[in-house]
SELODREN-271722 format. One record per residue (C-alpha): residue number from 0; x, y, z; residue in one letter. Coordinates in Angstrom, 3 decimals. Example, Ala and Ser with C-alpha at 12.3 -4.5 7.8 and 13.67 -1.06 7.14 Angstrom:
residues 2
i	east	north	up	aa
0	12.300	-4.500	7.800	a
1	13.670	-1.060	7.140	s
This chain:
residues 231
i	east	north	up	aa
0	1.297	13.810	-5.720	x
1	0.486	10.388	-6.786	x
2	-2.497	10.209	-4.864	x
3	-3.693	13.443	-5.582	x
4	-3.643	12.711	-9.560	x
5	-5.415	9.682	-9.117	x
6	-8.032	10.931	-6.950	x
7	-8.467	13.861	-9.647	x
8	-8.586	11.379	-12.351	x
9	-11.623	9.428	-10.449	x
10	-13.641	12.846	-10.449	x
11	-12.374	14.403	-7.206	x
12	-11.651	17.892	-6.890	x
13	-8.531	18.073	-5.140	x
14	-6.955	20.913	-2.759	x
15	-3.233	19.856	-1.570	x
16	-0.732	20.938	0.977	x
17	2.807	20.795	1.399	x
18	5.256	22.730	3.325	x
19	6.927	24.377	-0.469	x
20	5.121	27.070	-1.535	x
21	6.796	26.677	-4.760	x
22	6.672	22.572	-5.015	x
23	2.816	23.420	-4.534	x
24	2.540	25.697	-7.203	x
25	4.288	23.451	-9.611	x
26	1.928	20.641	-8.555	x
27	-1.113	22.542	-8.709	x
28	-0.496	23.178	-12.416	x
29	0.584	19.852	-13.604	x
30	-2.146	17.999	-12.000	x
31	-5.123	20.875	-13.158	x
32	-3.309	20.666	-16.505	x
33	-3.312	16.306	-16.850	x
34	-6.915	16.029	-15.580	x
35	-8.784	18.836	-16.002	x
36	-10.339	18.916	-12.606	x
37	-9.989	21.613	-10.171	x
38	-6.917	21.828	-7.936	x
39	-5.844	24.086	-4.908	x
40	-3.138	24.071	-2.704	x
41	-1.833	25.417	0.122	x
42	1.136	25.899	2.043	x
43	0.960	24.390	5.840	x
44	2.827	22.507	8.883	x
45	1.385	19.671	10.075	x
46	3.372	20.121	13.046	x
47	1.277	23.824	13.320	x
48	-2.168	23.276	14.418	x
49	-3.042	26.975	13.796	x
50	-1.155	26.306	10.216	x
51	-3.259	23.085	9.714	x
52	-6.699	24.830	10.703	x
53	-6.325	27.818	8.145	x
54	-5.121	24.797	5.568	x
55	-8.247	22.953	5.920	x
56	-10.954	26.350	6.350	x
57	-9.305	27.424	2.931	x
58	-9.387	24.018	0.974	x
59	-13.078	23.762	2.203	x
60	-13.839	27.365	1.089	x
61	-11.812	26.381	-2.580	x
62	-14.131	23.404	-2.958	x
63	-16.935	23.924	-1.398	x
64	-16.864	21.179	1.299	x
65	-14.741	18.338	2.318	x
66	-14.980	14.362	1.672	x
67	-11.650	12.888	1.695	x
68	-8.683	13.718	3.517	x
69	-5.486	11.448	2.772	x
70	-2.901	12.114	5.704	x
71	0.701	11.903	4.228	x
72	3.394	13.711	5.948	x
73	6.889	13.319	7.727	x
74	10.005	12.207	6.566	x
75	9.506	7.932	4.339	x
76	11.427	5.661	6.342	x
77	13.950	2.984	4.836	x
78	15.831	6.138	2.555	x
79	18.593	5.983	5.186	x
80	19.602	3.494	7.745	x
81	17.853	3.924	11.084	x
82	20.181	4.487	14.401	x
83	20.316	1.603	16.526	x
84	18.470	1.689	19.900	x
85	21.672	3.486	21.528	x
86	21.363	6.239	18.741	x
87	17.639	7.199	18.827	x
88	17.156	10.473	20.362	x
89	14.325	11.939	21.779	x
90	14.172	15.063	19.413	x
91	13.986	12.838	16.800	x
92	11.321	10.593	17.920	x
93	9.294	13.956	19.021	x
94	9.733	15.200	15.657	x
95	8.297	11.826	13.874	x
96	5.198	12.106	16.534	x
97	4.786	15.996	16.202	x
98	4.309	15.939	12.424	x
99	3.195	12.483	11.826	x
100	1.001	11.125	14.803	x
101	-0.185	15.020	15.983	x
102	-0.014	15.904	12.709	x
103	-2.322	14.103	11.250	x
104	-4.756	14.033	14.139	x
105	-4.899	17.829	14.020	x
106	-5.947	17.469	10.119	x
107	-8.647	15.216	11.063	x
108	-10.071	17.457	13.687	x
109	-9.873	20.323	11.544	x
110	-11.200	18.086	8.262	x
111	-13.832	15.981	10.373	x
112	-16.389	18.510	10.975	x
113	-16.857	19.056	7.305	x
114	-17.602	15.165	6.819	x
115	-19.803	14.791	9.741	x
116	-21.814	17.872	8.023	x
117	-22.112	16.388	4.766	x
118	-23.401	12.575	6.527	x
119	-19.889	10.842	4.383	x
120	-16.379	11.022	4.630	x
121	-13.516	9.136	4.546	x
122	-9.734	9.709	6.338	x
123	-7.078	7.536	4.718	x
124	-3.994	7.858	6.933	x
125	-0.669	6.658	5.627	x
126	1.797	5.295	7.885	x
127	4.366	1.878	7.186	x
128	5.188	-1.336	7.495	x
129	7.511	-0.538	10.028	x
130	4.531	-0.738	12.163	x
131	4.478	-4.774	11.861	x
132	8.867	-5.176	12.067	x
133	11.201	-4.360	13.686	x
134	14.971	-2.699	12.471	x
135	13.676	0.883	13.199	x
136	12.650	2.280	16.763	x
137	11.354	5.580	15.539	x
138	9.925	4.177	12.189	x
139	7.817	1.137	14.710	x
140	6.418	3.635	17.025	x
141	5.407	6.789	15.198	x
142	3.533	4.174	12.702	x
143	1.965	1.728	15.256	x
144	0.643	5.361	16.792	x
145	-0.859	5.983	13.522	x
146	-2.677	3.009	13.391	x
147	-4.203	3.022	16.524	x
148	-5.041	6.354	16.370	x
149	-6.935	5.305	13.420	x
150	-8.918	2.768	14.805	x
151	-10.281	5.089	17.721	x
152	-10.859	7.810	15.045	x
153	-12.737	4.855	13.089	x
154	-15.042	4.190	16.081	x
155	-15.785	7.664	16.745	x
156	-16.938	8.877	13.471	x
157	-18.359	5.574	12.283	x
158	-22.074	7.176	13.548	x
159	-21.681	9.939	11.870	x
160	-20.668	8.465	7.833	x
161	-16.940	9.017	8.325	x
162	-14.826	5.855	8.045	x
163	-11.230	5.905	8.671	x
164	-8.146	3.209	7.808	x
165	-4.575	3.245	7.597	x
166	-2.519	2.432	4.765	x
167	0.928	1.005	5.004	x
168	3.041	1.261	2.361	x
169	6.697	-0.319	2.211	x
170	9.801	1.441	0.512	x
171	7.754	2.954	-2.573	x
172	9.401	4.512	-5.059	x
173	8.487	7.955	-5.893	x
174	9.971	11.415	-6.794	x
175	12.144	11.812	-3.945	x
176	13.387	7.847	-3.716	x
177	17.134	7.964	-3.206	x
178	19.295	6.394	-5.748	x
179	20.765	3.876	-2.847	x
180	17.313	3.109	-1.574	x
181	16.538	2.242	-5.436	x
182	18.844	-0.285	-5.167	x
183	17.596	-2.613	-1.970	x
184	16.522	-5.371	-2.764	x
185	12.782	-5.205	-2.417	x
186	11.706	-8.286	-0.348	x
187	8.398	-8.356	-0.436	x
188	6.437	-11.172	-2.690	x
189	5.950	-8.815	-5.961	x
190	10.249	-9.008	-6.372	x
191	10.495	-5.189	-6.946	x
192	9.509	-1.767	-5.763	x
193	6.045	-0.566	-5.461	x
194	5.690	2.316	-7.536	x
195	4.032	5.495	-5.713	x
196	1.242	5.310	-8.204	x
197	0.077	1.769	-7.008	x
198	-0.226	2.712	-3.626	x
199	-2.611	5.377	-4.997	x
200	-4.844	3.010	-6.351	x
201	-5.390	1.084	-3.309	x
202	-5.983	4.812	-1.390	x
203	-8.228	5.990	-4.300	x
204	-10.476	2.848	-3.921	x
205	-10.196	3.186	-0.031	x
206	-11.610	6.863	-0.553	x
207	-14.722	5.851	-2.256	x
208	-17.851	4.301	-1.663	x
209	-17.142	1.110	-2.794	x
210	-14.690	0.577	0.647	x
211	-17.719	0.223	2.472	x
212	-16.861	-3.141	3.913	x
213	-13.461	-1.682	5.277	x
214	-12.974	0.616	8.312	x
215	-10.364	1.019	11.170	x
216	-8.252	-1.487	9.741	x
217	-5.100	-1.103	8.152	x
218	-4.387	-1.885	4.510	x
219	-0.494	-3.113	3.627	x
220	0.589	-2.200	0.151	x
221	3.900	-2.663	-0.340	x
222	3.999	-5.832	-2.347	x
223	3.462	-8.406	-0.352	x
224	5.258	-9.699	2.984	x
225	7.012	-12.857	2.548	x
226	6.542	-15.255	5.612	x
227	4.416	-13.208	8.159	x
228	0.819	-14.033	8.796	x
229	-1.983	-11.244	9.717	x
230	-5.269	-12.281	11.137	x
């Protein structure tokens, strides 16, 4: 939601998708009502690729084409604590790679084409820093997928205008932040919680043509991480 009122707020016409009918509805209005700019949405699974390719054929009919497509599905990590290597299950780690690793790859090969039409396009994927530490088995692998699923998306469609990155955001709060996650200490550099509407900025500046310089690479935005070095 955060993302999509930013983007709307840049000039974007917006078309969003949720599993909630109803939560879409809601969203759709608030968001057409703040910024005046058009808004769609539609109900889909990214787990469903048939559900994902009448999603993106009926955003693309709604606004006339496609430019930006900003992954964001499955369940935030750090809201509970994650099993221990004895606890992980395999229909729980299917489900993380189902709706979040295949999940977002099906949007992007529905979404893509559309891009590649138009010469310019841009697919923000957003994944987590549990990709760079450890303390969650499912949380590591379905974002380190993510990530390098970008990067060979990134070389792919770099020919054609398209650019792709990954995002990583840390515990963010947002609408659905649990009261007990609220409370963690944050332990990143910034001494708080990112707020859902900061990672937005870095996504809404990643979506437009001034993120030339930046493709296949992943972005972290969740304040800062004390100690580690990236290169």
């Amino acid at each position: 939601r955060a993302i999509a009122r930013e983007l709307a707020r840049e000039g974007a016409d917006v078309a969003i998708a949720a599993r909630d009918q109803g939560r879409i509805d809601a969203t759709v209005a608030e968001l057409s009502r703040e910024t005046g700019r058009r808004v769609v949405g539609t109900s889909t699974d990214t787990g469903d690729g048939a559900a994902v390719a009448a999603m993106v054929a009926a955003s693309a009919e709604a606004l006339g084409g496609l430019d930006i497509l900003v992954n964001a599905a499955a369940q935030p990590g750090g809201q509970q604590p994650a099993p221990r290597w004895d606890g992980v299950t395999e229909e729980a780690l299917f489900e993380e790679i189902r709706v979040k690793v295949l999940g977002y790859l099906r949007v992007a090969q529905a979404a893509a084409p559309h891009m590649i039409a138009g010469g310019w396009g841009r697919i923000i994927n957003i994944s987590g820093l549990a990709a760079r530490q450890t303390g969650s088995v499912i949380g590591s692998v379905r974002n380190v997928a993510v990530a390098a699923m970008s990067k060979n998306l990134a070389d792919e469609l770099a020919p054609h205008g398209v650019g792709v990155v990954t995002v990583h955001p840390g515990l963010t709060r947002t609408e659905a932040t649990t009261e007990r996650a609220a409370r963690r200490p944050a332990g990143n550099l910034a001494g708080r919680l990112i707020d859902a509407r900061e990672v937005a900025y870095v996504v809404t500046f990643l979506a437009s043509p001034k993120s030339a310089a930046i493709d296949g690479d992943s972005i972290a935005a969740g304040g800062g991480v004390p100690g580690a070095i990236y290169y």
